[in-house]
C-alpha angles and dihedrals in degrees: 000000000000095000089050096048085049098050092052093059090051085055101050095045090052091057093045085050093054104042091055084057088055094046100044103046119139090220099062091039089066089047087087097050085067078066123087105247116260115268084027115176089258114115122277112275130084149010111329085353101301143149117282104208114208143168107265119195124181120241109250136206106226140140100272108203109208114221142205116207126197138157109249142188121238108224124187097253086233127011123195133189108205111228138192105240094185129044118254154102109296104235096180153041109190102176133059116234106256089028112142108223147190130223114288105022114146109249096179156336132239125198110285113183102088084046094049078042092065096030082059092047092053097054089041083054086047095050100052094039086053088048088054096047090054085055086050100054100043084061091050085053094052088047088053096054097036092061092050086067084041080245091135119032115243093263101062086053092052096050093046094058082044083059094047088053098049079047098053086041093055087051098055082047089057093050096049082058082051093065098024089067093033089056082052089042092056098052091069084079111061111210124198100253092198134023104261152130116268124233133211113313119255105197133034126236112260094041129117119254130191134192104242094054116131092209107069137206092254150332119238124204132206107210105160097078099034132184127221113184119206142176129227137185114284086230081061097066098082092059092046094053097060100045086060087048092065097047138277107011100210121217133173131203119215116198112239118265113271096036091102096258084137106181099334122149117258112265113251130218142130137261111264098189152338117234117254097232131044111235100246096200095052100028089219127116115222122222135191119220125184132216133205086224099182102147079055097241098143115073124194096257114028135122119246139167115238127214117196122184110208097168150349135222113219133213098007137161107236131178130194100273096225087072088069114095125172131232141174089278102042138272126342139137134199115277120207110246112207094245082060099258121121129235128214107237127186120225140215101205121205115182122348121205133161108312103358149069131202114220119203092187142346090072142047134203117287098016100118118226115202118255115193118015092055101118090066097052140090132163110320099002113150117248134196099212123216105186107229124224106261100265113247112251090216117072126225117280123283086004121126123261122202113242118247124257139163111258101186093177111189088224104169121247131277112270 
């Protein structure tokens, strides 16, 4: 145990030994001297008075829409659950399940003979009750000669045009059975009401349906035009409105990331209408917009995200607004000097969205704010300038935009 205890403070004071050598050594002392001395006479900026290099991007003057985003609910325009109206065996199943169809298009056949039967009945009861009004008349018309010759007394002639009239009445009775028994008959055959895409089948061919079943044969879709409802902010309805009071209001709808949208263009359509009461639990108001939908990409069902454009701004003056940074006096970002130094510029902000921000005052078009590097910056630092790409105003697919607001920030004049 000696020995071991021994041989453990050799070892410490060997690596103590070793690491004041270390830390001692003439030749690391000399490393710091290949380094320009600290406060050097460079510019201010960054590390030992060097460059900062940093993305630079030019304020443009371009048409800002501003834009509303919501997650919305894609709806069939019209559904409609196919139902037997008359009692009988389904002899039939016309459609496919999954079969796109027109109006019109047969879906399926019930049994039609007891229904022909009493549409036959009715035009048989027609025919013998017509034959009986002819005979009918042909009496009145001998009445009708035989008092002129006073050879039948005024009441028989009379009675005879009272029995015309039961007998044209019977007739028209007879006619209201026809169609009656026609409007059953053609029941049998169920029609599509709408254009539309079929669903599963609900009921096999060979079973019994009645008319009062809840189930249903089939439920039939409209999907081109399709729906989508949404809900905004309450504080949102001044602005839609009017938007809807100058004309079309366009929207788009965008598939969630991950649905295998890949890079495809949003899907444009128009808003159809604004609810009449706002949800007071929620304090949202809920809209309904509608989509042309012909390549098929909304489906009843699915989650999208809406854009609706409710304004633009024209002719106004946007940077990347990522160049905006805040401060304890407002908004400003970093402006690109010609001699490659930056200078600290306050902004006036109008409306922000994705990827931009108008500016009211503190820039104009063509001078170039710095857009990454910012964090490392104050007034005159020297900069090493990459220009950046002009960021895209519409965002990826399926990604969430910010929605749009007014940022009147009172940032104080350019001196």
């Amino acid at each position: 145990m000696r020995r071991f205890l021994i041989l453990l403070l050799a070892i410490g004071v060997l690596g103590g030994a070793g690491y004041a050598a270390w830390r001692y050594w003439p030749g690391r002392q000399a490393a710091p001297t290949a380094e320009a001395p600290r406060g050097g006479g460079g510019p201010r900026g960054g590390p030992r008075g060097g460059v900062v290099p940093v993305t630079v991007a030019p304020a443009q003057r371009q048409d800002v829409p501003i834009m509303l985003d919501a997650i919305g609910t894609v709806q069939a325009l019209n559904t409609i659950t196919i139902r037997a109206q008359v009692d009988g065996q389904l002899v039939e199943i016309g459609f496919i399940e999954g079969q796109m169809v027109k109006r019109g298009d047969v879906l399926a056949r019930i049994d039609p003979r007891s229904y022909q039967a009493a549409l036959d009945q009715a035009i048989a009861k027609k025919a013998q009750d017509e034959a009986q009004l002819a005979n009918a008349r042909l009496d009145l018309q001998r009445y009708v000669t035989l008092a002129r010759n006073e050879g039948v007394s005024r009441q028989q002639q009379d009675t005879q045009r009272a029995q015309v009239a039961q007998f044209e009445a019977l007739v028209a009775s007879d006619q209201g059975a026809i169609d009656a028994a026609q409007t059953q008959l053609s029941f049998t055959t169920i029609r599509s009401p709408i254009d539309g895409r079929v669903g599963l089948r609900l009921v096999d061919q060979g079973n019994l349906v009645r008319s009062g079943d809840a189930t249903g044969i089939v439920t039939v879709s409209q999907l081109q035009p399709i729906a989508a409802t949404f809900t905004l902010p309450q504080q949102e309805i001044g602005r839609v409105l009017e938007a809807l009071g100058r004309g079309s209001v366009p929207v788009e709808a965008l598939r969630p990331a991950g649905g295998g949208a890949g890079n495809a263009a949003p899907i444009t359509g128009e808003l159809l209408t604004i609810d009449s009461a706002v949800d007071a639990t929620t304090g949202t108001i809920k809209l309904k917009a509608t989509f042309g939908n012909e390549d098929g990409r909304l489906w009843p069902g699915a989650f999208v995200t809406v854009r609706l454009r409710v304004d633009t701004v024209n002719d106004a003056v946007t940077v990347p607004l990522v160049a905006v940074q805040r401060g304890p006096d407002g908004a400003y970002a970093f402006v690109l000097k010609a001699d490659n130094t930056v200078e600290q510029r306050p902004l006036q902000l109008g409306v922000l969205t994705a990827s931009e921000a108008v500016v009211r005052r503190g820039v104009e078009p063509g001078e170039k704010v710095v857009t990454s590097g910012a964090l490392r910056l104050s007034a005159g630092t020297a900069v090493n300038p990459t220009d950046e790409a002009p960021p895209t105003n519409a965002p990826a697919p399926g990604q969430r935009r910010l929605r749009p607001r007014q940022a009147a920030d009172a940032a104080p004049a350019p001196r």
